[in-house]
C-alpha positions as CSV (number, residue, x, y, z in Angstrom):
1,X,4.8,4.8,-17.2
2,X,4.5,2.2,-14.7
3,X,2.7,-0.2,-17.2
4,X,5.7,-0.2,-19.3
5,X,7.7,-1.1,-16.7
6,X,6.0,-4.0,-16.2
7,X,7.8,-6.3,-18.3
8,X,11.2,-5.9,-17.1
9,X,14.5,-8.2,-18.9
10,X,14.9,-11.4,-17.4
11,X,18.2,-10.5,-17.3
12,X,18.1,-7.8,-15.1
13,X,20.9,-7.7,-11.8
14,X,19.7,-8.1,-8.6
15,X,21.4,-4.5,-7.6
16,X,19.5,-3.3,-10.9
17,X,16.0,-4.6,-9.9
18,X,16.1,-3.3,-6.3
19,X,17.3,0.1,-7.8
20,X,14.4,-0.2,-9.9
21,X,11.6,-0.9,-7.7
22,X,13.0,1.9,-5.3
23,X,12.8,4.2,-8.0
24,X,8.8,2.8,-9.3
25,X,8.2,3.6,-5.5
26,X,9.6,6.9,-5.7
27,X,7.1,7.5,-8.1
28,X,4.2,5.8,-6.7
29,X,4.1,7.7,-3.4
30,X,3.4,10.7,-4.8
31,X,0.1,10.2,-5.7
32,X,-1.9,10.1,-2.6
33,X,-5.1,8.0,-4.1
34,X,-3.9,6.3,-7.1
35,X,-6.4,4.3,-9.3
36,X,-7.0,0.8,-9.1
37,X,-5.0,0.2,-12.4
38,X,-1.3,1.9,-11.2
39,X,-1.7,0.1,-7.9
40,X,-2.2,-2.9,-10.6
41,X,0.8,-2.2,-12.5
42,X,2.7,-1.3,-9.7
43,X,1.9,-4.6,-7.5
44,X,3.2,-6.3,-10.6
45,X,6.7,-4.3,-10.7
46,X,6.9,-5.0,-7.1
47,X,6.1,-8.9,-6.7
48,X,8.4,-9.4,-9.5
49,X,10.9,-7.5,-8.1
50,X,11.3,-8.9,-4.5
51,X,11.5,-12.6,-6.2
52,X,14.8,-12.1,-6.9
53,X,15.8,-9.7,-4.0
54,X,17.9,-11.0,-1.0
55,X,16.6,-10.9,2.5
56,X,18.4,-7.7,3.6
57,X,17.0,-6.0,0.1
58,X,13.9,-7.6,0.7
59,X,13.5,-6.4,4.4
60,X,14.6,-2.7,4.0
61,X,11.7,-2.4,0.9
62,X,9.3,-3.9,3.4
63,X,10.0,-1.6,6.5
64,X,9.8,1.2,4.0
65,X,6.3,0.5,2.8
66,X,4.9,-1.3,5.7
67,X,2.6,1.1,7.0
68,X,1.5,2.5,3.5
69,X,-2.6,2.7,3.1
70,X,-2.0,2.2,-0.7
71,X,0.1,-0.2,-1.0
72,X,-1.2,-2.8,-3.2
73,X,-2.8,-5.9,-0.9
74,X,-1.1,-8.8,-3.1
75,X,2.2,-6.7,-2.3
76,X,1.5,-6.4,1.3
77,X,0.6,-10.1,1.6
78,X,3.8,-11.3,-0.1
79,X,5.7,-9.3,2.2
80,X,3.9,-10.8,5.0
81,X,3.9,-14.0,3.6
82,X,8.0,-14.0,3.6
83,X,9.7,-16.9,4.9
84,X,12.5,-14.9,6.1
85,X,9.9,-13.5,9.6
86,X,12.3,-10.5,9.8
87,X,11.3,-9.2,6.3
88,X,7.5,-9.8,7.3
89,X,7.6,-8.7,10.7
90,X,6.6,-4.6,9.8
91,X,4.6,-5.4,7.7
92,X,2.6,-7.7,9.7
93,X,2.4,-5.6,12.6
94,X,1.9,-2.2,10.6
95,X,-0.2,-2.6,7.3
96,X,-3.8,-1.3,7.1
97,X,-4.3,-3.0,4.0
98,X,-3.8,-6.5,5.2
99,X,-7.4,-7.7,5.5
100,X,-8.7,-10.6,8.3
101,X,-8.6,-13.2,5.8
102,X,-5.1,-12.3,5.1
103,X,-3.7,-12.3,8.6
104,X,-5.9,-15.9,9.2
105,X,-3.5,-17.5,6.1
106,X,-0.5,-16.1,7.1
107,X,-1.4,-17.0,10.9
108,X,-2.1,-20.5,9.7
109,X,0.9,-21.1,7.1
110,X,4.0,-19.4,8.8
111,X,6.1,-19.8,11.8
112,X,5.9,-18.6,15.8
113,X,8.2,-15.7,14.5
114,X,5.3,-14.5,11.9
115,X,2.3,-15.2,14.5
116,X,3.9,-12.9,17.2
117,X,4.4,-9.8,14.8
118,X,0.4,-10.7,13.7
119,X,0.0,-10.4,17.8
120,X,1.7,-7.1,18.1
121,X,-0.9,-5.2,15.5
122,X,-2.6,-2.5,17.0
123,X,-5.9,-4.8,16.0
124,X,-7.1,-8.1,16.1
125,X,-10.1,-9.7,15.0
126,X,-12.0,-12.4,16.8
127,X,-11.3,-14.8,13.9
128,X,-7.6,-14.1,13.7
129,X,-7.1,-14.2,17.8
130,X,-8.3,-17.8,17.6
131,X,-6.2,-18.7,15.4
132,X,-3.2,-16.9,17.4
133,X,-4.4,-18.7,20.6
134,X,-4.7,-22.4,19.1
135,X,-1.3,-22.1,16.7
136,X,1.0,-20.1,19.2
137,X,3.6,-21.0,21.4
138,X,4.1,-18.8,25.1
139,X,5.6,-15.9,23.3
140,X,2.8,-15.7,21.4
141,X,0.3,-15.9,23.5
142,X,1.8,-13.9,26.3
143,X,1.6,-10.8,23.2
144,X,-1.7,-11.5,22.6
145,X,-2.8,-11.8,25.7
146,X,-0.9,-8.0,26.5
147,X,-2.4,-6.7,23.5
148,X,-5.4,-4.4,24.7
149,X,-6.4,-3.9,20.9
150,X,-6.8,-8.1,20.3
151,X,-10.6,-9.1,20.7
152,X,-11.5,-12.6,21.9
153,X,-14.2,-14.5,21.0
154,X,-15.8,-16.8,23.9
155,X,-13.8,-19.9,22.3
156,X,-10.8,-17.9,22.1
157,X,-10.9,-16.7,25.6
158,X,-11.5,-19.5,27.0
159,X,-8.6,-21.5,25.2
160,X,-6.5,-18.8,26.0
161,X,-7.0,-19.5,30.1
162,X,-7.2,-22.9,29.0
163,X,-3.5,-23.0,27.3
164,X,-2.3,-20.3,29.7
165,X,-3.3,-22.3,33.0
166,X,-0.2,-22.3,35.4
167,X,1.3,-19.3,33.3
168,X,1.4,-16.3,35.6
169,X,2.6,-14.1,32.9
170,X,-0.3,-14.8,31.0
171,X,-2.9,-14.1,33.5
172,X,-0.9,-11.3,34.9
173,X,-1.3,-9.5,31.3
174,X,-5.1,-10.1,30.9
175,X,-5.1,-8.9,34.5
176,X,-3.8,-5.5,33.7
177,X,-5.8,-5.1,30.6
178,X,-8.1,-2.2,30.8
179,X,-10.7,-3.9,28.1
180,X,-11.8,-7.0,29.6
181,X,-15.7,-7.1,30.1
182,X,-16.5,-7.2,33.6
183,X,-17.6,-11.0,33.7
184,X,-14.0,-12.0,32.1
185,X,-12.3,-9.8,34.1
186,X,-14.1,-11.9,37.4
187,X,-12.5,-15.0,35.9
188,X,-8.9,-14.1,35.5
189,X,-9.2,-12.4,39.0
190,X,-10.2,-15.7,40.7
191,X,-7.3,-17.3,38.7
192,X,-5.1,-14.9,39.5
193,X,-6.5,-15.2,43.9
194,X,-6.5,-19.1,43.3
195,X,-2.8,-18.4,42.4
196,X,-1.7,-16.1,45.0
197,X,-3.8,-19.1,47.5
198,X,-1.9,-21.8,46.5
199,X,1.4,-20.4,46.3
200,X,4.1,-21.0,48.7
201,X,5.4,-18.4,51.5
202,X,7.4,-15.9,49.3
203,X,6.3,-17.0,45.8
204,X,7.0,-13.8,44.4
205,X,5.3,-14.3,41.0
206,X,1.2,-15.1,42.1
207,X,1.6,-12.2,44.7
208,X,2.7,-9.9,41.9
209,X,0.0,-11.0,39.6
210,X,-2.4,-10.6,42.4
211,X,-1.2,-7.2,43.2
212,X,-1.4,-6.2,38.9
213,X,-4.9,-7.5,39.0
214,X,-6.0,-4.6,41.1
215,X,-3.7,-2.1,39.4
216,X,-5.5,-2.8,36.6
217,X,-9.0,-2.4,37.6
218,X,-7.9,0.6,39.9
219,X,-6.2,2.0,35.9
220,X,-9.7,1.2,34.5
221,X,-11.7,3.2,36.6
222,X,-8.9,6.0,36.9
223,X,-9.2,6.4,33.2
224,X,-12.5,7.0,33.0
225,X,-12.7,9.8,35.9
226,X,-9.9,11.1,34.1
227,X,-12.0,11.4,30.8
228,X,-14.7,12.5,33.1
229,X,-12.4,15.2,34.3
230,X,-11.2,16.1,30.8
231,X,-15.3,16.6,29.5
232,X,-15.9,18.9,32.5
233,X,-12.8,20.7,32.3
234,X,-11.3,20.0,35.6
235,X,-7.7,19.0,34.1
236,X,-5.7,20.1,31.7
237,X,-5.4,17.7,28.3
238,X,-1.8,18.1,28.4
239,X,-0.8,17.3,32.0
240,X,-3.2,13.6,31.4
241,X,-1.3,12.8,28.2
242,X,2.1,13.2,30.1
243,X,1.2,11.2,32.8
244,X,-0.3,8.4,31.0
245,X,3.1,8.2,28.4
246,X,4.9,8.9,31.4
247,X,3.7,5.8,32.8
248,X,3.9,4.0,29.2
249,X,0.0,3.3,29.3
250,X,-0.2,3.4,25.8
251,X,-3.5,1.8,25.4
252,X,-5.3,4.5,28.2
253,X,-3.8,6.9,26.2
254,X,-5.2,6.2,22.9
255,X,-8.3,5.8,24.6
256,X,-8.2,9.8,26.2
257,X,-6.9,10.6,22.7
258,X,-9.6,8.8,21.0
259,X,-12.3,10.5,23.2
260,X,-10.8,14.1,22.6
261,X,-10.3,14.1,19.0
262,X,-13.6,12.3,18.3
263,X,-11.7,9.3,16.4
264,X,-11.9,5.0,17.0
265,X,-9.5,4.1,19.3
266,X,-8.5,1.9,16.4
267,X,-7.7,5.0,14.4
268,X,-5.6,6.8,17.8
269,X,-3.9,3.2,18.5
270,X,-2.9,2.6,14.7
271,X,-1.0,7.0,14.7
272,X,0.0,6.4,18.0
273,X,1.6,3.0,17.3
274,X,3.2,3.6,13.7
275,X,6.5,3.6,12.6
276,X,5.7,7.3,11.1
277,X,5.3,10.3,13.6
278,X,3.2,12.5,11.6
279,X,-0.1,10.9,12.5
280,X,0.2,11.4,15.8
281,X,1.8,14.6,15.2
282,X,-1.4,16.3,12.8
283,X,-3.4,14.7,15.7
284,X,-1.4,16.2,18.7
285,X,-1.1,19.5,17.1
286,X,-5.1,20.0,16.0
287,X,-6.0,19.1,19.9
288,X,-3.7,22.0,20.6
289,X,-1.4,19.4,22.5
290,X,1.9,21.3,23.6
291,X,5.1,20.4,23.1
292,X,6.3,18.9,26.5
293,X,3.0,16.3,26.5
294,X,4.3,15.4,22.3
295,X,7.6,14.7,23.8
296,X,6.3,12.4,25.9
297,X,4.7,10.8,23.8
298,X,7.1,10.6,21.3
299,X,9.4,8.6,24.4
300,X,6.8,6.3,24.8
301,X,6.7,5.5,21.4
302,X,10.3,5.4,21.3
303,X,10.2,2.6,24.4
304,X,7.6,0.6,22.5
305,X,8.6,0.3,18.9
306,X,12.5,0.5,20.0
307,X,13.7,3.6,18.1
308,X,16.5,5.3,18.9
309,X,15.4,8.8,21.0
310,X,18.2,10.8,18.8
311,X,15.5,11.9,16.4
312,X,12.8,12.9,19.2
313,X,14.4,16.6,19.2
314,X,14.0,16.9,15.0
315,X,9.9,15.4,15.3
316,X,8.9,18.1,18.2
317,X,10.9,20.9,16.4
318,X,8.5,20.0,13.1
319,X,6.1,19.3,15.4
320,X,6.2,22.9,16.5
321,X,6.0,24.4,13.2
322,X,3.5,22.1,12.2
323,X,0.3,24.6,10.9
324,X,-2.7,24.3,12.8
325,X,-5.3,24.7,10.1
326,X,-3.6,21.8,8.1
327,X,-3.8,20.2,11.0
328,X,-7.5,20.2,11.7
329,X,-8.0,19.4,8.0
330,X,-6.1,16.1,7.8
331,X,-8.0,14.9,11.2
332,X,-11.1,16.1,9.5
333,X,-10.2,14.1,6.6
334,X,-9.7,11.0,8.6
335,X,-12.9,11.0,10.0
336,X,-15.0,11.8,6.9
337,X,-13.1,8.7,5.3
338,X,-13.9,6.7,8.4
339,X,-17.5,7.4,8.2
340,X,-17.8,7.1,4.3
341,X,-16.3,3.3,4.7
């Protein structure tokens, strides 16, 4: 079907084509794994499609497939490739299918707007980091520097102290990053005490960044007794959950998460982090998580990715009568994929 929609009339309405590709979608969402040639035909439909689509039409397509795993990758890279960033923005942050080389174009080609949504993904290469730190502007590289799941190459790091040098808000963030090897983490701490040493009676700003720098290495060792204290069974899985989203330590949570259900923190970051609750949900609910520590999680996520909370009631009444056994199977799916790729 989809290959004969392919060629569609030249004629065709605006309102006509977006009905259209909402209706292809429809139909391509069903099937879970399609085959290389409908994602063919269908990445066809759709870049055709969004060529003559306005921005709004354009951006509500893109926020409804951003975070699909089968979306086709010249569709997602279109999308992400939009000069309007509001109609890229999802999809830059969300989409698993947009590869390194991808987000390095885009990252190279399109505006500050573009690069910090490329900063906000729950991943970031080496390669792609250096590009962030060299092409950004302060917003961007106060988000990458926030952003526990960004690696940084040596270069990168060190441009990033180099670009960020009188920025407190920089070196605040990589202060209270719980990932930072313990020879970086030396350097931003003796920026961070050269700061609070040079700064005038009352300078609010290098004494707060001081005082952040040991909140964060006091969170990175807390963490890992608490993960110590999980393995011997000397707290409760749900009571550390609460108190991490409680304390919107999203990244320390992912981490626990990651340990527990035997996943990457890439894979607990990307459920935890995406626009769709049912990841974190089949992953919740297989670790046996109850429904007070989903809530608070589902607050978090609310705080982060700026939903409204009027739908967190509806995702922990499904999350309730979400079935256990399916549950189980889909995480054990996930990791049988992870390890066959």
């Amino acid at each position: 079907m989809l290959r004969n929609l392919t060629r569609m009339p030249a004629d065709m309405s605006s309102d006509s084509r977006r009905q259209l590709l909402h209706a292809v979608t429809d139909l391509f969402l069903l099937d879970q794994e399609p085959s290389e040639t409908v994602k063919e035909h269908y990445g066809e439909i759709a870049t055709t499609s969004l060529s003559h689509l306005g921005d709004d039409e354009r951006k509500g397509y893109a926020d409804r497939v951003a975070s699909m795993p089968t979306l086709p990758n010249n569709v997602a890279v279109t999308l992400g490739s939009d000069s309007n960033a509001e109609v890229a923005r999802l999809v830059l942050v969300l989409s698993p299918v947009l590869t390194d080389t991808d987000l390095a174009a885009i990252a190279v080609t399109q505006s500050q707007q573009h690069l910090v949504a490329i900063a906000e993904r729950a991943r970031l290469s080496e390669g792609v980091t250096d590009i962030l730190v060299e092409r950004g502007d302060q917003k961007v590289l106060h988000t990458v520097s926030a952003n526990e799941g960004a690696a940084f190459s040596d270069r990168g790091f060190d441009r990033l102290l180099e670009r960020g040098q009188g920025d407190a808000d920089i070196t605040g963030a990589l202060a209270r990053r719980s990932d930072l090897a313990p020879n970086r983490a030396q350097r931003v701490l003796r920026i961070v005490e050269q700061f609070a040493e040079g700064a005038a009676p009352g300078a609010s700003a290098t004494q707060e960044a001081a005082s952040l720098a040991r909140q964060a290495r006091q969170q990175r060792l807390e963490v890992k007794l608490l993960i110590s204290d999980l393995a011997a069974k000397v707290r409760e899985v749900d009571d550390v959950l609460t108190m991490l989203a409680d304390e919107d330590r999203a990244y320390h949570l992912a981490q626990v998460l990651a340990q527990i259900a035997d996943i990457t923190i890439e894979q607990a970051l990307r459920v935890l982090m995406q626009r769709d609750a049912s990841g974190i949900a089949v992953t919740c609910r297989s670790l046996g998580i109850g429904t007070t520590a989903f809530r608070a999680i589902l607050q978090l996520r609310a705080r982060r990715l700026y939903f409204s909370s009027r739908d967190i009631d509806d995702d922990v009444d499904a999350y309730a009568k979400l079935d256990l056994a399916t549950a189980e199977r889909t995480l054990r799916f996930l990791k049988l994929r992870t390890k066959i790729a």
